[in-house]
C-alpha positions in Angstrom: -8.0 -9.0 -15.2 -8.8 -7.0 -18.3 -6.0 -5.2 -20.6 -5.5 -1.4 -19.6 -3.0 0.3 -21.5 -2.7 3.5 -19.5 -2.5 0.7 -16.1 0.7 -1.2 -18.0 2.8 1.5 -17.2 2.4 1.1 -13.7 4.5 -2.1 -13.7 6.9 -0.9 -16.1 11.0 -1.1 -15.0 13.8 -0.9 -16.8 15.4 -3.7 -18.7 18.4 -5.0 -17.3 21.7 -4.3 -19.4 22.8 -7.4 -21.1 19.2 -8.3 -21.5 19.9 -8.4 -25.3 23.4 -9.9 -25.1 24.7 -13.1 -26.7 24.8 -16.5 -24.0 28.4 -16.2 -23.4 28.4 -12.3 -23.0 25.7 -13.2 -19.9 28.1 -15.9 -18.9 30.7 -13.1 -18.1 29.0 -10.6 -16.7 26.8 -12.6 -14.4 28.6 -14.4 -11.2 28.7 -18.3 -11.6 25.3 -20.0 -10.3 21.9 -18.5 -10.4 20.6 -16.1 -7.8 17.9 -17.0 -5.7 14.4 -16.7 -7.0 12.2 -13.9 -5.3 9.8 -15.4 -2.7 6.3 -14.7 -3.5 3.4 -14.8 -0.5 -0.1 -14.3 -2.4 -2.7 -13.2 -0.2 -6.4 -12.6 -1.5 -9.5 -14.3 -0.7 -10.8 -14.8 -3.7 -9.2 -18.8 -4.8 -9.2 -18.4 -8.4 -7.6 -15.3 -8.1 -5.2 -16.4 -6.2 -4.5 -19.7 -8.8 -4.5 -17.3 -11.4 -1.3 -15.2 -9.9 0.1 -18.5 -9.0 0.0 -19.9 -12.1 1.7 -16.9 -13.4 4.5 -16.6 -11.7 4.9 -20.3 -11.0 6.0 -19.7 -15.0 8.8 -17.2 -14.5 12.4 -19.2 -13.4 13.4 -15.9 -10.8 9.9 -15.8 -8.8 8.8 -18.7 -6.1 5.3 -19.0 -5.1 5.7 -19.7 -1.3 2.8 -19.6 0.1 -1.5 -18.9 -0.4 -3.4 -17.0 2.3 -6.7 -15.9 2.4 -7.1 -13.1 4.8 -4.5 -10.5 6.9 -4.9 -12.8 9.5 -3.0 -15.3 8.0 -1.4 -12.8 5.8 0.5 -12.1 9.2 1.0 -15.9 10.3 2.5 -16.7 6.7 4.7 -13.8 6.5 6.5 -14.8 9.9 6.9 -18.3 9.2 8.3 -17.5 5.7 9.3 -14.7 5.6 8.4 -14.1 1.8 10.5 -11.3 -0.4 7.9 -9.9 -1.8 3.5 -10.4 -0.9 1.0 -9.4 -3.0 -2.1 -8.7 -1.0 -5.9 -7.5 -1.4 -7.2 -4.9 1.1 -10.9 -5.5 1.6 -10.4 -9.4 3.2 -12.1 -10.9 5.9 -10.7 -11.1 9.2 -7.9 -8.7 9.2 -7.9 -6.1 6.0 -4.9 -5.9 4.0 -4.0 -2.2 5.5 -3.9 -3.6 9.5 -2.2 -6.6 8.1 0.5 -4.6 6.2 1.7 -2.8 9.4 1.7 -6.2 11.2 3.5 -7.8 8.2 6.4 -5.0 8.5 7.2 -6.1 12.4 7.4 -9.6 11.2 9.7 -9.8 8.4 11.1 -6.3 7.8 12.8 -7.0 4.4 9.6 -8.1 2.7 8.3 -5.7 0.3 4.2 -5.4 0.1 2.2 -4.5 -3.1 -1.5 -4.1 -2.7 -3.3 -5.6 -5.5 -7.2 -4.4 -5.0 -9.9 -3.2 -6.9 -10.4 0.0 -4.9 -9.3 3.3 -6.2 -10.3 5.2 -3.1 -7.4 8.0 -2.5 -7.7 7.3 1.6 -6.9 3.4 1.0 -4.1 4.4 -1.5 -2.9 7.0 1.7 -3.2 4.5 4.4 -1.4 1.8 2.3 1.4 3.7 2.2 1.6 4.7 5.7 1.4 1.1 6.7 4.5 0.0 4.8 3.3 -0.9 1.2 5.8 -0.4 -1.8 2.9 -0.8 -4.4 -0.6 -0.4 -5.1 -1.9 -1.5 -8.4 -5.4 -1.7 -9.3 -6.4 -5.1 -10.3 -7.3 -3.4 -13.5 -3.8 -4.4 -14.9 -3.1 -7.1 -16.8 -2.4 -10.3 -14.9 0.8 -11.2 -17.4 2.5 -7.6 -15.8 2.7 -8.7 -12.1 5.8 -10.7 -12.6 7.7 -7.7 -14.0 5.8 -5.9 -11.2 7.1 -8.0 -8.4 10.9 -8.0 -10.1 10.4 -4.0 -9.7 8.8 -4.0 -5.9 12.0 -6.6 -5.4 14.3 -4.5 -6.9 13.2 -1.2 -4.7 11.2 0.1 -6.5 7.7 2.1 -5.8 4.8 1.3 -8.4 1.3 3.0 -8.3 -0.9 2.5 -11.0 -1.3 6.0 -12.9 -4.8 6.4 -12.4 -4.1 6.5 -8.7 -0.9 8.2 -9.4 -2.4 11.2 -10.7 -4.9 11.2 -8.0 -2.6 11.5 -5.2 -1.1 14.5 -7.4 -4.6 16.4 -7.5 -5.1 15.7 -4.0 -1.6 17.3 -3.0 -1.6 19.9 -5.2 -5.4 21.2 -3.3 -4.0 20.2 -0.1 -0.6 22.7 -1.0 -3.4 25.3 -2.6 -5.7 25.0 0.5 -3.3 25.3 3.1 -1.8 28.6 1.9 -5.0 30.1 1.6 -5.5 29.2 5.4 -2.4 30.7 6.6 -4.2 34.1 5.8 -7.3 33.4 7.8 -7.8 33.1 11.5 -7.0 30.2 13.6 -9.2 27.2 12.9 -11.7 26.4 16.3 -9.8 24.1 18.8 -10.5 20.9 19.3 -12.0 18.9 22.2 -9.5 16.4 24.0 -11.2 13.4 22.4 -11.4 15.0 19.1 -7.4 15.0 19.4 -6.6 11.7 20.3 -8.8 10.6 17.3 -6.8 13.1 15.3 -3.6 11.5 16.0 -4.7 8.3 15.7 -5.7 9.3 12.2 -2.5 10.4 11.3 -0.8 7.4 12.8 -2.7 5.6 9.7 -5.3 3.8 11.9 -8.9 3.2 10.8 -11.9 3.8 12.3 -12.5 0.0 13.7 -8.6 0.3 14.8 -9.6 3.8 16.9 -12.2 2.3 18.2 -10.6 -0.6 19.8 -7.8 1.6 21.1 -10.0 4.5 22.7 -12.7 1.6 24.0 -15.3 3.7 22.0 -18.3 2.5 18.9 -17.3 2.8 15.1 -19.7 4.9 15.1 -18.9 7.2 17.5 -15.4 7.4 16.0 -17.0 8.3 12.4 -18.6 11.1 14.4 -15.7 12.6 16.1 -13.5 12.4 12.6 -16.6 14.3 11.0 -16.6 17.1 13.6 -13.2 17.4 13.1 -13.1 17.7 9.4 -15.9 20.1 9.6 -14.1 22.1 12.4 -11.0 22.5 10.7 -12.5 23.0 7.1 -10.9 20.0 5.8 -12.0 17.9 3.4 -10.3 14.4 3.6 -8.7 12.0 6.3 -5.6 12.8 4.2 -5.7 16.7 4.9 -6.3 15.9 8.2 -3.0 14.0 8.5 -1.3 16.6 6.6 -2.8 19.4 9.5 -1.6 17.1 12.1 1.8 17.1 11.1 2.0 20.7 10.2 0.6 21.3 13.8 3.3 19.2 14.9 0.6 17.0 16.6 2.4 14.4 14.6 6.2 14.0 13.4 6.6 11.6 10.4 10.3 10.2 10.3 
């Protein structure tokens, strides 16, 4: 992974207080015996990727590689058998994407905090992450010595997004909040079919197209078509507006 200054932000936290302070001033503020390291679960199927985090963290003396997968599939499997602290996980994968994974991952071991770590800066994969659970999402843009301060940050309760996708979800709010004024003074957008609908709150619920598909019994493709007709009949532009129209319709409540 290639330097990016504007990216190193991203992973940026606070430094600890007594970080600077003399052996014995740690030895009194600090409880006797180390903590636990943070449990790592890598997930990316790429190998030398993978090695490459591994042998990264595998360096620090408070993070614990616990485990390697390759797809969400065993993304999932891992997860509930180890029930990792923190997992660090691409999105496109074979199998089982990182998004349907994430979502499984939360049911299976609650308490474990998920960062996507993917090359795509698409604002609906950024949306969907978070919907599914994920605490992060870093482009793999950032430098690979920063994901050890990243995961300390994730671990810690923190919310990272790399700036570049930071300030993209901004934009995209700020036209959504623009948009939707401007609609309240026009005339109620054309109702939907039935069909159209269930697709509509399946949308919101985070679920992609293959995910509709299998839960309606209808094509990919025919799902593409109905989230097309709705964008188009509701003069929306994105899957994101769409879920931000659902909930203002109250098709949808987000707790």
């Amino acid at each position: 992974m290639s330097e990016n200054p504007e990216a190193r932000g991203a992973a940026a936290v606070p430094r600890q207080a007594g970080a600077g302070a003399t052996p014995a001033g740690r030895e009194a503020a600090e409880p006797a015996g180390a903590a636990d390291p943070i449990r790592v679960l890598i997930v990316d199927d790429h190998a030398l990727f993978r090695r490459g985090l591994e042998m990264v963290l595998q360096g620090e003396d408070d993070i614990e590689v616990i485990g390697e997968g390759g797809d969400g599939h065993e993304a999932v499997e891992m997860a509930g058998d180890l029930l990792p602290d923190v997992v660090l996980m691409d999105i496109r994968m074979p199998r089982r994407s990182g998004i349907e994974a994430c979502t499984a991952i939360k049911d299976a071991a609650p308490s474990a905090k998920i960062v996507m770590l993917t090359i795509s800066d698409e604002e609906e994969d950024l949306f969907e992450a978070i919907k599914a659970g994920a605490s992060g999402y870093l482009l793999k843009e950032i430098s690979i010595d920063e994901v050890p301060q990243a995961v300390r940050a994730v671990h810690g309760g923190q919310s990272l997004i790399s700036p570049s996708m930071a300030s993209k979800l901004i934009t995209e709010f700020a036209a959504l909040a623009k948009r939707s004024e401007e609609r309240t003074q026009q005339v109620p957008a054309p109702r939907l079919t039935e069909r159209e609908m269930e697709v509509l709150r399946l949308v919101a619920r985070g679920l992609g197209n293959r995910e509709i598909a299998r839960e309606l019994f209808i094509s990919e493709n025919t799902v593409k078509n109905h989230v097309r007709n709705i964008l188009e009949k509701l003069q929306l532009h994105s899957r994101m507006e769409a879920v931000v129209y659902a909930v203002r319709e109250k098709l949808l409540e987000i707790t």
